[in-house]
CHARMM-style PDB file with segment names, atoms N, HN, CA, C and O in Angstrom:
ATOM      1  N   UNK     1     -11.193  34.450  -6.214  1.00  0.00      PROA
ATOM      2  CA  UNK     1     -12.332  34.244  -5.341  1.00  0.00      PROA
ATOM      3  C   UNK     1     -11.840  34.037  -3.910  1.00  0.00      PROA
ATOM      4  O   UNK     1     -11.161  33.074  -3.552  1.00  0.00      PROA
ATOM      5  N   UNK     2     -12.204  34.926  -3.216  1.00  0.00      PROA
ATOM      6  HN  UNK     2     -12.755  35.708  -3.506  1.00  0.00      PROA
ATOM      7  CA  UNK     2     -12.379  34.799  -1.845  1.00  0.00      PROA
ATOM      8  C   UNK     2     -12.519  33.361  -0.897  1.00  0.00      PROA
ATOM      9  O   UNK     2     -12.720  32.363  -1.589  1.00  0.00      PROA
ATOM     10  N   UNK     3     -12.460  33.177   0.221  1.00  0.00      PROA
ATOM     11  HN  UNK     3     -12.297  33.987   0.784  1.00  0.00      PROA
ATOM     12  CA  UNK     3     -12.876  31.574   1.270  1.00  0.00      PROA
ATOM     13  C   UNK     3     -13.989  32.421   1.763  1.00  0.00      PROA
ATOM     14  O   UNK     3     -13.960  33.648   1.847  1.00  0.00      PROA
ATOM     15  N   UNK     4     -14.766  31.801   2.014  1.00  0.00      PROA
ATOM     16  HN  UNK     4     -14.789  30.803   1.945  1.00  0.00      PROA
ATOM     17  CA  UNK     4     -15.831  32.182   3.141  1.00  0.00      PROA
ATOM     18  C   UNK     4     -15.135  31.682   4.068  1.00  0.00      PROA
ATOM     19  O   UNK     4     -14.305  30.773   4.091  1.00  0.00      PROA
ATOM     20  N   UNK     5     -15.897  32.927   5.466  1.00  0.00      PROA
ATOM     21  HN  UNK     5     -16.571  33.665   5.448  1.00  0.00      PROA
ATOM     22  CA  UNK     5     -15.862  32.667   6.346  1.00  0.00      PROA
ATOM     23  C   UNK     5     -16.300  31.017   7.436  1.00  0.00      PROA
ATOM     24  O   UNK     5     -17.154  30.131   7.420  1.00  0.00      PROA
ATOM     25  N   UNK     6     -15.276  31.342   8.130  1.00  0.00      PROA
ATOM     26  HN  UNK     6     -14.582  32.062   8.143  1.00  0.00      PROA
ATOM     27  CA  UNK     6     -15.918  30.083   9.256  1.00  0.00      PROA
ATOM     28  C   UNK     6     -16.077  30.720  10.568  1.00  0.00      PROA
ATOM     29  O   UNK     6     -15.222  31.447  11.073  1.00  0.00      PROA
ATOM     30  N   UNK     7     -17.779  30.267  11.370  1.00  0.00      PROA
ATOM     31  HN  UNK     7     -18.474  29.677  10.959  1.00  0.00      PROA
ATOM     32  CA  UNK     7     -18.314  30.534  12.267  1.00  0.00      PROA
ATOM     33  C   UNK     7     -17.978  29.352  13.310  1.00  0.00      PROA
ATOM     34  O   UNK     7     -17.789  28.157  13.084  1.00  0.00      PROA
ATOM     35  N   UNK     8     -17.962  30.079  14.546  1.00  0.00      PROA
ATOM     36  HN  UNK     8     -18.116  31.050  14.729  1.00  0.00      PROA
ATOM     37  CA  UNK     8     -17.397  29.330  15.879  1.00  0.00      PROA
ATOM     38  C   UNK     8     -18.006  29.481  16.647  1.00  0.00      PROA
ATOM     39  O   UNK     8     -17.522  30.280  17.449  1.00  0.00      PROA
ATOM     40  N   UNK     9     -18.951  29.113  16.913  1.00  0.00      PROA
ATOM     41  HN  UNK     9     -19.344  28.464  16.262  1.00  0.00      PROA
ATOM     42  CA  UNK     9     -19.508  29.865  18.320  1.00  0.00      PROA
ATOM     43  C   UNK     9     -20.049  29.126  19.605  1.00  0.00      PROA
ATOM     44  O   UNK     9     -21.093  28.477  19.666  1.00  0.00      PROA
ATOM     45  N   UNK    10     -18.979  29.386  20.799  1.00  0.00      PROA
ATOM     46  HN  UNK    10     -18.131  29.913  20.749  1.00  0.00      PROA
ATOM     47  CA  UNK    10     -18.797  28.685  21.801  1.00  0.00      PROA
ATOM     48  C   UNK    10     -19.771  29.071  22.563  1.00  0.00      PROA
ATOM     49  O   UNK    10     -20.104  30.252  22.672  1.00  0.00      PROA
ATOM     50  N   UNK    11     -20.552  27.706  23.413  1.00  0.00      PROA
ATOM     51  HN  UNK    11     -20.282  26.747  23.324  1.00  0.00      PROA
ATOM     52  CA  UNK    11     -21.373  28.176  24.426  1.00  0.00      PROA
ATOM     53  C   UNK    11     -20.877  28.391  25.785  1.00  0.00      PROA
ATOM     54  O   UNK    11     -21.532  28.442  26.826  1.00  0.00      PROA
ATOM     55  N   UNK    12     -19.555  28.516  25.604  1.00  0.00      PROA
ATOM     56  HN  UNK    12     -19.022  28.475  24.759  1.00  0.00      PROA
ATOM     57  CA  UNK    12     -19.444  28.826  27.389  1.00  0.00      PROA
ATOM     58  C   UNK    12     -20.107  27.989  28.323  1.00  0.00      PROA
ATOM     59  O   UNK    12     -20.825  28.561  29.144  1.00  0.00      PROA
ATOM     60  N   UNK    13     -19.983  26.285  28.387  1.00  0.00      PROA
ATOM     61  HN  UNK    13     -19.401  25.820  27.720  1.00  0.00      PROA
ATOM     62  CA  UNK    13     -20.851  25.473  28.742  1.00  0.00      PROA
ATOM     63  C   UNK    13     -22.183  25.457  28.893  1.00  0.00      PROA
ATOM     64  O   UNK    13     -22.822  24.589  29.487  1.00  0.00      PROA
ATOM     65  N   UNK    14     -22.637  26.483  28.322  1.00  0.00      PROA
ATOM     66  HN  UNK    14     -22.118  27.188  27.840  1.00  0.00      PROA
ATOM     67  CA  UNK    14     -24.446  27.092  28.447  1.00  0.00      PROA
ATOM     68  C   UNK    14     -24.772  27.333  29.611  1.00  0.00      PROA
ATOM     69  O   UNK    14     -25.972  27.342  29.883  1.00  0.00      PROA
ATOM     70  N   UNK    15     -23.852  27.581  30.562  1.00  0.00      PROA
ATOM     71  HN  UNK    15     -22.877  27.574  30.341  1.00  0.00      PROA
ATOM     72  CA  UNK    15     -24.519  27.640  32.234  1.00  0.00      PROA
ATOM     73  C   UNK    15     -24.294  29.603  32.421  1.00  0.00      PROA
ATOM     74  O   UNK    15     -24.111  30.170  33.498  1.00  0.00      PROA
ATOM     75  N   UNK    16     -24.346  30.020  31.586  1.00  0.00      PROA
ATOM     76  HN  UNK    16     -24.494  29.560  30.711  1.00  0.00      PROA
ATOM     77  CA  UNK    16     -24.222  31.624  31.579  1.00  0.00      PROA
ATOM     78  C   UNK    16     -25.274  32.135  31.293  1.00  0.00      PROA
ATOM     79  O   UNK    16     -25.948  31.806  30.316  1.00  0.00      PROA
ATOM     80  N   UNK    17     -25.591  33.089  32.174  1.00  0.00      PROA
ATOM     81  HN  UNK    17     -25.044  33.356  32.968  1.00  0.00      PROA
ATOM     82  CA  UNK    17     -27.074  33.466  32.246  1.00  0.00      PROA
ATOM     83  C   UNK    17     -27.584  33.926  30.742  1.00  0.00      PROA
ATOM     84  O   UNK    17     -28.560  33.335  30.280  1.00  0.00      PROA
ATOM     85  N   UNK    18     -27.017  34.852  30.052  1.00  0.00      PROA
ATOM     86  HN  UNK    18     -26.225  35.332  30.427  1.00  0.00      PROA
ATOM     87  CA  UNK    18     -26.925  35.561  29.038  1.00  0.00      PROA
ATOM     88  C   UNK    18     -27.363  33.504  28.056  1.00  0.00      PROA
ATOM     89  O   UNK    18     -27.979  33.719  27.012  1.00  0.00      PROA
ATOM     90  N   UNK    19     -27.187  32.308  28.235  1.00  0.00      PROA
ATOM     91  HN  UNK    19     -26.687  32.133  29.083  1.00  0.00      PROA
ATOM     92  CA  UNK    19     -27.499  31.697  27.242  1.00  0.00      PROA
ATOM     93  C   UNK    19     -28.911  30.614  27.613  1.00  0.00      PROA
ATOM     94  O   UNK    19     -29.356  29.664  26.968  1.00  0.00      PROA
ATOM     95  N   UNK    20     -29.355  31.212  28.904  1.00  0.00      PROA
ATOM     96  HN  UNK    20     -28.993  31.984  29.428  1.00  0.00      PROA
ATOM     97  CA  UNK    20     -30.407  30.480  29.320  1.00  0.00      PROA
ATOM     98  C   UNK    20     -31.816  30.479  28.220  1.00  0.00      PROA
ATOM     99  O   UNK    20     -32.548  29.503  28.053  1.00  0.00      PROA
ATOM    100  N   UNK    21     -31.945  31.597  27.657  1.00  0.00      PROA
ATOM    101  HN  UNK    21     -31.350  32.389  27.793  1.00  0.00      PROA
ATOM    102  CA  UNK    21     -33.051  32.020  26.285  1.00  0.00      PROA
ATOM    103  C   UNK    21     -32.739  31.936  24.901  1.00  0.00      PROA
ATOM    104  O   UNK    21     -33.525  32.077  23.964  1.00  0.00      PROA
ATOM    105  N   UNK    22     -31.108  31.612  24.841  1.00  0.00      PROA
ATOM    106  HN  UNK    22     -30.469  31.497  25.602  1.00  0.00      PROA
ATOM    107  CA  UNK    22     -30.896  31.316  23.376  1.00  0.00      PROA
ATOM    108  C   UNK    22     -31.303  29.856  22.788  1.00  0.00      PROA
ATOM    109  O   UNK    22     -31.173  28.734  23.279  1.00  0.00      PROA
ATOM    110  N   UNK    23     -31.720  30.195  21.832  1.00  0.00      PROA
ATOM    111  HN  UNK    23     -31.825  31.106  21.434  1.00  0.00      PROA
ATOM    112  CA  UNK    23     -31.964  28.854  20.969  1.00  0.00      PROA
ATOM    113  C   UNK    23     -30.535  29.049  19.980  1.00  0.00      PROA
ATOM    114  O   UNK    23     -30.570  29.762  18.977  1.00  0.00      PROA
ATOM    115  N   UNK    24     -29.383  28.371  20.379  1.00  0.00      PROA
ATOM    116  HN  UNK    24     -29.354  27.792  21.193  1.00  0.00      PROA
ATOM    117  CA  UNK    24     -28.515  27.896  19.702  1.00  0.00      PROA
ATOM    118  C   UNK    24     -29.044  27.113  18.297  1.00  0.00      PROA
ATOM    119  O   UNK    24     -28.684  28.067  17.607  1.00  0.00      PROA
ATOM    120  N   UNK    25     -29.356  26.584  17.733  1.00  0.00      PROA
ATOM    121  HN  UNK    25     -29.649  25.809  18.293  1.00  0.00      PROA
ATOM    122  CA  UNK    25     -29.552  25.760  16.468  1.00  0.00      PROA
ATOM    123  C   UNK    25     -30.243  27.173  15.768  1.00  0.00      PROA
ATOM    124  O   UNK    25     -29.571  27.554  14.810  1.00  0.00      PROA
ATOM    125  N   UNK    26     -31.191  27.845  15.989  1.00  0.00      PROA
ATOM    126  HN  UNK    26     -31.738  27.536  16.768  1.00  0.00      PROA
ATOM    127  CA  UNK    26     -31.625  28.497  15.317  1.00  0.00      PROA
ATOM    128  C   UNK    26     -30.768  29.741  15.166  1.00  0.00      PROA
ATOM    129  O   UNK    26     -30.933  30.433  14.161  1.00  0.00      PROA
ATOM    130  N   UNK    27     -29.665  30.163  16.282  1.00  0.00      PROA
ATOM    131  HN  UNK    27     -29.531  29.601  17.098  1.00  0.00      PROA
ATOM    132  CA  UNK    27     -28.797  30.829  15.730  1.00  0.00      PROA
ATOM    133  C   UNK    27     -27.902  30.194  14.859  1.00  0.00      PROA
ATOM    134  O   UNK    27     -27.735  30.796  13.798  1.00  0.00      PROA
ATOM    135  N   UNK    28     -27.255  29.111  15.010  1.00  0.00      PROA
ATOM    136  HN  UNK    28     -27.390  28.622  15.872  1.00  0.00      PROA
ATOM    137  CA  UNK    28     -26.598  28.581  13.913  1.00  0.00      PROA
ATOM    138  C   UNK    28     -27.051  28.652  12.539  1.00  0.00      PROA
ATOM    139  O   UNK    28     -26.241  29.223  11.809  1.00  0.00      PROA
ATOM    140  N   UNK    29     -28.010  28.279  12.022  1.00  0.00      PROA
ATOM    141  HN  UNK    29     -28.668  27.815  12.615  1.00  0.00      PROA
ATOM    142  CA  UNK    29     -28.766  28.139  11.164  1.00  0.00      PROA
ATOM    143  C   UNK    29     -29.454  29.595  10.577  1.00  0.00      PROA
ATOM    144  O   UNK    29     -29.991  29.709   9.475  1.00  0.00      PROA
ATOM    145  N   UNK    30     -29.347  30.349  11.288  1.00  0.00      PROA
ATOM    146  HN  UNK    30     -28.911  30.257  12.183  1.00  0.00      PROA
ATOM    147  CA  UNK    30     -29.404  32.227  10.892  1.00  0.00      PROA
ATOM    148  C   UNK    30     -28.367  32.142  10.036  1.00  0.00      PROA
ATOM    149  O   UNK    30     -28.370  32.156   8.805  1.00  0.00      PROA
ATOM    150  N   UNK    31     -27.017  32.008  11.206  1.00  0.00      PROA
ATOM    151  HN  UNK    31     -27.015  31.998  12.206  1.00  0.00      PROA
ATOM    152  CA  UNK    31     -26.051  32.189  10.464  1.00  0.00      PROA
ATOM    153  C   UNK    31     -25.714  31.505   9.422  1.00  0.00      PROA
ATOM    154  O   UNK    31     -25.296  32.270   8.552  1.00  0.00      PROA
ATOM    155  N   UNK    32     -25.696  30.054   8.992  1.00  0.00      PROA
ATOM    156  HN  UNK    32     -26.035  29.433   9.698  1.00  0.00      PROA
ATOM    157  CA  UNK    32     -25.627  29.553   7.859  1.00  0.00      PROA
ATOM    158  C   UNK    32     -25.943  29.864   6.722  1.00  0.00      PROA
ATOM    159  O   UNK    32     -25.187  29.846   5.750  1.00  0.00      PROA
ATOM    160  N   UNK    33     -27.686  30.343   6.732  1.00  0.00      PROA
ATOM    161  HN  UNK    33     -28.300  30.357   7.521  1.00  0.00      PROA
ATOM    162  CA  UNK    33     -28.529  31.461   5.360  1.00  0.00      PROA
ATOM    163  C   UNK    33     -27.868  32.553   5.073  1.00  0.00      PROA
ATOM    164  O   UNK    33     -27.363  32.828   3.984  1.00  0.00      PROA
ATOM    165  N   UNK    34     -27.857  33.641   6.732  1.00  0.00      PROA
ATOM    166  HN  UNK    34     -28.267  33.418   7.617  1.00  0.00      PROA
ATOM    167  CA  UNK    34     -27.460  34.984   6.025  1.00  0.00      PROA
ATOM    168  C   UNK    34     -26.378  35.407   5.744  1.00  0.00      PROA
ATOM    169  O   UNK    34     -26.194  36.331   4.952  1.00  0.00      PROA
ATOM    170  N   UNK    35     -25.208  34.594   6.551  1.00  0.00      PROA
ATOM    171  HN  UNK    35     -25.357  33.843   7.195  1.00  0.00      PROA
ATOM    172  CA  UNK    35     -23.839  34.900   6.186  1.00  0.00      PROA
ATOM    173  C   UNK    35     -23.064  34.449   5.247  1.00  0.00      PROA
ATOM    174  O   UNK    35     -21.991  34.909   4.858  1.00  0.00      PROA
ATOM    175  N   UNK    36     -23.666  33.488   4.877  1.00  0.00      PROA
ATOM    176  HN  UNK    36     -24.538  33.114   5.193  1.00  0.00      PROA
ATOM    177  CA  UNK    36     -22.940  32.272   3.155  1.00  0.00      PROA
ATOM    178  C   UNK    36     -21.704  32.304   3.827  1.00  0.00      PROA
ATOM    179  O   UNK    36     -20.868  33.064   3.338  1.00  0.00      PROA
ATOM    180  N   UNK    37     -21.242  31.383   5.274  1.00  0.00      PROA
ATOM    181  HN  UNK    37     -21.921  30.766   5.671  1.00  0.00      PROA
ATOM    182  CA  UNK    37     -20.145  31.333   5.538  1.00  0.00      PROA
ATOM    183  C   UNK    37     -20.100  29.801   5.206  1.00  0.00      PROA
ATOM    184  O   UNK    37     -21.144  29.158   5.103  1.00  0.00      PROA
ATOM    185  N   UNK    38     -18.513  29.074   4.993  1.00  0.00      PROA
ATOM    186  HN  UNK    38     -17.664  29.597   5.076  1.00  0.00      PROA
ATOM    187  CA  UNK    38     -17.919  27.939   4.714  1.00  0.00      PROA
ATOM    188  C   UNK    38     -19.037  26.834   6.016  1.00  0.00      PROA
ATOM    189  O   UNK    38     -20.009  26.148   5.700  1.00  0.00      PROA
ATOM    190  N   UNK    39     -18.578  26.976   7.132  1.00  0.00      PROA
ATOM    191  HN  UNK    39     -17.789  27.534   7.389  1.00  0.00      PROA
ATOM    192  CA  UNK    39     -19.510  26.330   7.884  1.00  0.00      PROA
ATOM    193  C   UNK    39     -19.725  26.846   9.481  1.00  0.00      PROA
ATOM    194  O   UNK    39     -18.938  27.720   9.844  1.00  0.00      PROA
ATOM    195  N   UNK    40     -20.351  26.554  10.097  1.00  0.00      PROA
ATOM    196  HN  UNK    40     -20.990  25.844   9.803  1.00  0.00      PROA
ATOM    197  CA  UNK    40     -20.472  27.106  11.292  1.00  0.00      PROA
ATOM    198  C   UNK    40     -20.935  25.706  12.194  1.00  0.00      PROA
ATOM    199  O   UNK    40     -21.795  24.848  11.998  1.00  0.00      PROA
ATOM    200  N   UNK    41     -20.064  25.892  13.123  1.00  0.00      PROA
ATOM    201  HN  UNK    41     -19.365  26.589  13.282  1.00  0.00      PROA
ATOM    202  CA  UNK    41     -19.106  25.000  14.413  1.00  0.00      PROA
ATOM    203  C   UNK    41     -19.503  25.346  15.722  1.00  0.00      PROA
ATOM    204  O   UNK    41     -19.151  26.482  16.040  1.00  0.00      PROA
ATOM    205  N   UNK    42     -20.081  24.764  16.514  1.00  0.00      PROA
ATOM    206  HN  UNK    42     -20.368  23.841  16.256  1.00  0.00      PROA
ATOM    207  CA  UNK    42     -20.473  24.694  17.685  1.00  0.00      PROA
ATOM    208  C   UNK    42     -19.689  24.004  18.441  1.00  0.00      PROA
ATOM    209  O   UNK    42     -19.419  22.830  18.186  1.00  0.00      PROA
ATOM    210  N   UNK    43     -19.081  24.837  19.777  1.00  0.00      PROA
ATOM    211  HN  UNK    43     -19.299  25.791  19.984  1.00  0.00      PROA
ATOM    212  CA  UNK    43     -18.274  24.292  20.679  1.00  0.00      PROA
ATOM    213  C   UNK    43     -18.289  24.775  22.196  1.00  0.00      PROA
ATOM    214  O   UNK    43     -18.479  25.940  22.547  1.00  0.00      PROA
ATOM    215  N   UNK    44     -18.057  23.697  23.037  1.00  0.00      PROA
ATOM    216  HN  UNK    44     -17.902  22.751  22.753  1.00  0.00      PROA
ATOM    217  CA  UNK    44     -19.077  23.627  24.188  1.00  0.00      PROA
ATOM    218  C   UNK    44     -17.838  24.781  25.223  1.00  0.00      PROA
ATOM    219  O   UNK    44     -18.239  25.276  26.276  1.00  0.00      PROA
ATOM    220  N   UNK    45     -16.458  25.037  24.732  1.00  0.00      PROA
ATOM    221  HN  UNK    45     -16.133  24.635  23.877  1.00  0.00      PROA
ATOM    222  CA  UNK    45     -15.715  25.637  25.937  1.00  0.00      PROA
ATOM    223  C   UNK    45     -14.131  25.770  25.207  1.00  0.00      PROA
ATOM    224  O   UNK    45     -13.109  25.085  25.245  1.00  0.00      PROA
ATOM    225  N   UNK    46     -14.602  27.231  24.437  1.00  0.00      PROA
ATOM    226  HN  UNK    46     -15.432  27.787  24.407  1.00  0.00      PROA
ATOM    227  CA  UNK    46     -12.975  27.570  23.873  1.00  0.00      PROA
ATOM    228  C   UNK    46     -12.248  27.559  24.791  1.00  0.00      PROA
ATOM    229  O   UNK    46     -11.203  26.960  24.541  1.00  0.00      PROA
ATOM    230  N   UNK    47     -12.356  28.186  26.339  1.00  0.00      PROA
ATOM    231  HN  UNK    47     -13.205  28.673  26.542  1.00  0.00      PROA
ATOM    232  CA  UNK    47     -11.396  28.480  26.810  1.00  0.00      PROA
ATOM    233  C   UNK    47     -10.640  27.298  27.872  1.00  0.00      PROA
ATOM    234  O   UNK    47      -9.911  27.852  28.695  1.00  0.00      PROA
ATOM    235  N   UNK    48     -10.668  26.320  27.952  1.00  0.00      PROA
ATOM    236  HN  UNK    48     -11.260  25.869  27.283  1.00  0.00      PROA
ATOM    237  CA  UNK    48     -10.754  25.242  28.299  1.00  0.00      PROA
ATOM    238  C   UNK    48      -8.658  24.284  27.266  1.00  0.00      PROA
ATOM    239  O   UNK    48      -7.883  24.865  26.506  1.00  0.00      PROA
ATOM    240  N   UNK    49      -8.604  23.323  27.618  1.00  0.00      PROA
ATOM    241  HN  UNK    49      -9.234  22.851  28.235  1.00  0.00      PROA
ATOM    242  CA  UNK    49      -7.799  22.966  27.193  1.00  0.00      PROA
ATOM    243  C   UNK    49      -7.997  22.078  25.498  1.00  0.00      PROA
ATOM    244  O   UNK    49      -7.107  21.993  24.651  1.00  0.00      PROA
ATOM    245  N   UNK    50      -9.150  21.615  25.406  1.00  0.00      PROA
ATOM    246  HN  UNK    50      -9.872  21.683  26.094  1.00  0.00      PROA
ATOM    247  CA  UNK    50      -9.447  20.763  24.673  1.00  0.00      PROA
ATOM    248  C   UNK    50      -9.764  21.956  23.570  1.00  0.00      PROA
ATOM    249  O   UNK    50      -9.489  21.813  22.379  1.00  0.00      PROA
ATOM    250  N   UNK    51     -10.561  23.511  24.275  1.00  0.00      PROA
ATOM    251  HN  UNK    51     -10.784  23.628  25.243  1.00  0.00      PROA
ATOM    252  CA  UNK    51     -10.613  24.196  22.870  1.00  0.00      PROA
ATOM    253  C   UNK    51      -9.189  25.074  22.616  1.00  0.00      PROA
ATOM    254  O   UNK    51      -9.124  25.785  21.613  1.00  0.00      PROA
ATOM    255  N   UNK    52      -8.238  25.014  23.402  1.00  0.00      PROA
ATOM    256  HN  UNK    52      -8.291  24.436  24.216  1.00  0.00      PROA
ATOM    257  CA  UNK    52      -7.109  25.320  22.878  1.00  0.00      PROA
ATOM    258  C   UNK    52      -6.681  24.488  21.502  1.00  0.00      PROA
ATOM    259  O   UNK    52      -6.696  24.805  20.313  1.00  0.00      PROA
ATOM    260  N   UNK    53      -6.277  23.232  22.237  1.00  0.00      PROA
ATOM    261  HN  UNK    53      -6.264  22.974  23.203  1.00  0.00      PROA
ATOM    262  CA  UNK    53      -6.446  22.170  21.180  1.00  0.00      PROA
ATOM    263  C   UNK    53      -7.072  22.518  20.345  1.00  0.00      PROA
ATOM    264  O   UNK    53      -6.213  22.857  19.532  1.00  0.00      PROA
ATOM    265  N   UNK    54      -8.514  22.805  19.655  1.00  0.00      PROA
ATOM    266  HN  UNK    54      -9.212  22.529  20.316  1.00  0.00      PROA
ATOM    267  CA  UNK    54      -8.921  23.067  18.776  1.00  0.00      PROA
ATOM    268  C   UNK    54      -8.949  23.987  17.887  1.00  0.00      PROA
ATOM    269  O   UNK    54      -9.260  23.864  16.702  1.00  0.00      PROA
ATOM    270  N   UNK    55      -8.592  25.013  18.502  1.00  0.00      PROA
ATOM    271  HN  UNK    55      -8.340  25.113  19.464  1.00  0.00      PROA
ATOM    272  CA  UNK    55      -8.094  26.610  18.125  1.00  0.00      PROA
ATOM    273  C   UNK    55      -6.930  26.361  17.133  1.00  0.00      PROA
ATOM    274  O   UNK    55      -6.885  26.704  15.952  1.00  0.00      PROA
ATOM    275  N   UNK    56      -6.029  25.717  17.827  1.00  0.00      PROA
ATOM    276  HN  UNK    56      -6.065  25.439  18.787  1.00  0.00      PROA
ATOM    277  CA  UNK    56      -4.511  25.200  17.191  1.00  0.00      PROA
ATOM    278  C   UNK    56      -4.527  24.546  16.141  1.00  0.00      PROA
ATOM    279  O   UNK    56      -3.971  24.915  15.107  1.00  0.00      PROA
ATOM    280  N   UNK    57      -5.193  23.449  16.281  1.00  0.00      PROA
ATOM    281  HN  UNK    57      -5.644  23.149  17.121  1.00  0.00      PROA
ATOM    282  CA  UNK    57      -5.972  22.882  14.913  1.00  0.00      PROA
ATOM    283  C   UNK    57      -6.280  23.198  14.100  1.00  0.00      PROA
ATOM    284  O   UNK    57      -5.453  23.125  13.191  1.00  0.00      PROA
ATOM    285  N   UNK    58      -7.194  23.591  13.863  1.00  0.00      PROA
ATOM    286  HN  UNK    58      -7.866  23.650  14.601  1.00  0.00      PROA
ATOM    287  CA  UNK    58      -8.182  24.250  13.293  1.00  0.00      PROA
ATOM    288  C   UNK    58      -8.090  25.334  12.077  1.00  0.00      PROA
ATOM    289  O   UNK    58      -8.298  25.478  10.873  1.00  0.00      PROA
ATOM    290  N   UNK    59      -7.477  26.211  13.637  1.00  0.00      PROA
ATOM    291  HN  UNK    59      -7.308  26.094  14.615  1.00  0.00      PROA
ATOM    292  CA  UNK    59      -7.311  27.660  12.499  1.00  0.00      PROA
ATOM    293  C   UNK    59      -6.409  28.027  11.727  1.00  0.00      PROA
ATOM    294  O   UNK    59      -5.326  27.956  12.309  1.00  0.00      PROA
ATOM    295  N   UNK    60      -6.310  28.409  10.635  1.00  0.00      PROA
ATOM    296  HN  UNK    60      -7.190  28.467  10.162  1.00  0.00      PROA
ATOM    297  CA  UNK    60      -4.980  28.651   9.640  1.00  0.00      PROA
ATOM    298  C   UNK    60      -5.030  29.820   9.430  1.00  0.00      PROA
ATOM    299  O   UNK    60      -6.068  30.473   9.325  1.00  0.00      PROA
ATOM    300  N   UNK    61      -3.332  30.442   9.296  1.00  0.00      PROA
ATOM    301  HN  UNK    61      -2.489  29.911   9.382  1.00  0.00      PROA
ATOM    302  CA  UNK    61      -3.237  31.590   8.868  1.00  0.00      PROA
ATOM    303  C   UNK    61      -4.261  32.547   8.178  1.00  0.00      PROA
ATOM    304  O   UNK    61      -4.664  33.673   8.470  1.00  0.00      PROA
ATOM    305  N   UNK    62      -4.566  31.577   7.023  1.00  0.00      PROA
ATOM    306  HN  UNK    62      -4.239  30.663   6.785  1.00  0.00      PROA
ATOM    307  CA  UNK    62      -4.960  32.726   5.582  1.00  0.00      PROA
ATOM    308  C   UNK    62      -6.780  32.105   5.794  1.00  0.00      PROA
ATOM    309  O   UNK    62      -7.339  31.669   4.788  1.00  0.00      PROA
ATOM    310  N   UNK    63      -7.295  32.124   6.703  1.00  0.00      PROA
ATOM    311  HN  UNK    63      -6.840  32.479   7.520  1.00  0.00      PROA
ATOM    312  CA  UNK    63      -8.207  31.525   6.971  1.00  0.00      PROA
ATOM    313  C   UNK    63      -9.056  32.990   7.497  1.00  0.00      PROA
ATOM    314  O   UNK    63      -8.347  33.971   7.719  1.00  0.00      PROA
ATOM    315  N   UNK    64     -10.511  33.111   7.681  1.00  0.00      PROA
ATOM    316  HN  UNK    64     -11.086  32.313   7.500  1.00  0.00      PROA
ATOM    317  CA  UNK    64     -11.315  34.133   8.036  1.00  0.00      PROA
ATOM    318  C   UNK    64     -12.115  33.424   9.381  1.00  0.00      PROA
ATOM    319  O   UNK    64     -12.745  32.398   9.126  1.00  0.00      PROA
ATOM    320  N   UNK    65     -12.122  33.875  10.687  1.00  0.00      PROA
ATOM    321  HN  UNK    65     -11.610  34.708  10.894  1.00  0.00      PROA
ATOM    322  CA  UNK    65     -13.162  33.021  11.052  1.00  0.00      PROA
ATOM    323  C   UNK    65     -14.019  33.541  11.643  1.00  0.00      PROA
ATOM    324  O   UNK    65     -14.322  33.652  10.455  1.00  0.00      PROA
ATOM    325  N   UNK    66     -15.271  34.309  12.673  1.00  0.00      PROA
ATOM    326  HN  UNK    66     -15.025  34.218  13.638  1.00  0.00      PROA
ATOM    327  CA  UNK    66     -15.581  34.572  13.420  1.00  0.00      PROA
ATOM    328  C   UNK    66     -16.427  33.978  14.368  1.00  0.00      PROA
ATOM    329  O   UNK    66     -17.408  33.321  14.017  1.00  0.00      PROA
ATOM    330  N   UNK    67     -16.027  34.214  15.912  1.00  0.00      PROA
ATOM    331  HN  UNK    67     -15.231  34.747  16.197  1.00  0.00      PROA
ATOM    332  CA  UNK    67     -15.933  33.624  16.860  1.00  0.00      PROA
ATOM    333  C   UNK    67     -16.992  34.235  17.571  1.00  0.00      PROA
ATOM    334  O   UNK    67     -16.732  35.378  17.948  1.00  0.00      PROA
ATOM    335  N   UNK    68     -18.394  33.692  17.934  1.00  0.00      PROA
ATOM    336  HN  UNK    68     -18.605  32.764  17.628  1.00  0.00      PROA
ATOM    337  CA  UNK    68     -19.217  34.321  18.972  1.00  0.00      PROA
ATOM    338  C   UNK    68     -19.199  33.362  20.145  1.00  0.00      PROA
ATOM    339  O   UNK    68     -19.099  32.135  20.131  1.00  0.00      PROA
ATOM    340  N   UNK    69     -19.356  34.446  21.461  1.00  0.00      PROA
ATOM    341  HN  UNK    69     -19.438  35.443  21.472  1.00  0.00      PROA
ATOM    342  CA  UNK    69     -19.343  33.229  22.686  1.00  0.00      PROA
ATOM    343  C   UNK    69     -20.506  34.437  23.559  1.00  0.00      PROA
ATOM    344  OT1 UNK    69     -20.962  34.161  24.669  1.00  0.00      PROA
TER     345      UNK     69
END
């Protein structure tokens, strides 16, 4: 048996035009139903030092994850 996937999906501090109309929770929660992934993770700024840190953490080799920003 397979891992499900794990969902990541960074808001780019939400100050990007492209996230002024998203309803984040209800995309999360899409994704939770339709993708039967392990869990899905909201984070305010991969590219940042703290989501380095977390990247490093986090992710493991034999691990699946996908990352929307």
């Amino acid at each position: 048996m397979s891992k499900k996937p794990t969902f990541i999906m960074c808001i780019c501090t939400g100050q990007c035009p492209g996230f002024k109309t998203l309803d984040l929770w209800e995309l999360v929660n899409t994704v939770r139903r339709e993708m039967d992934v392990e869990y899905a993770i909201v984070h305010p700024q991969l590219c940042v030092d703290d989501g380095d840190r977390f990247i490093k953490d986090y992710i493991q080799k034999d691990g699946l994850y996908i990352i929307g920003a």
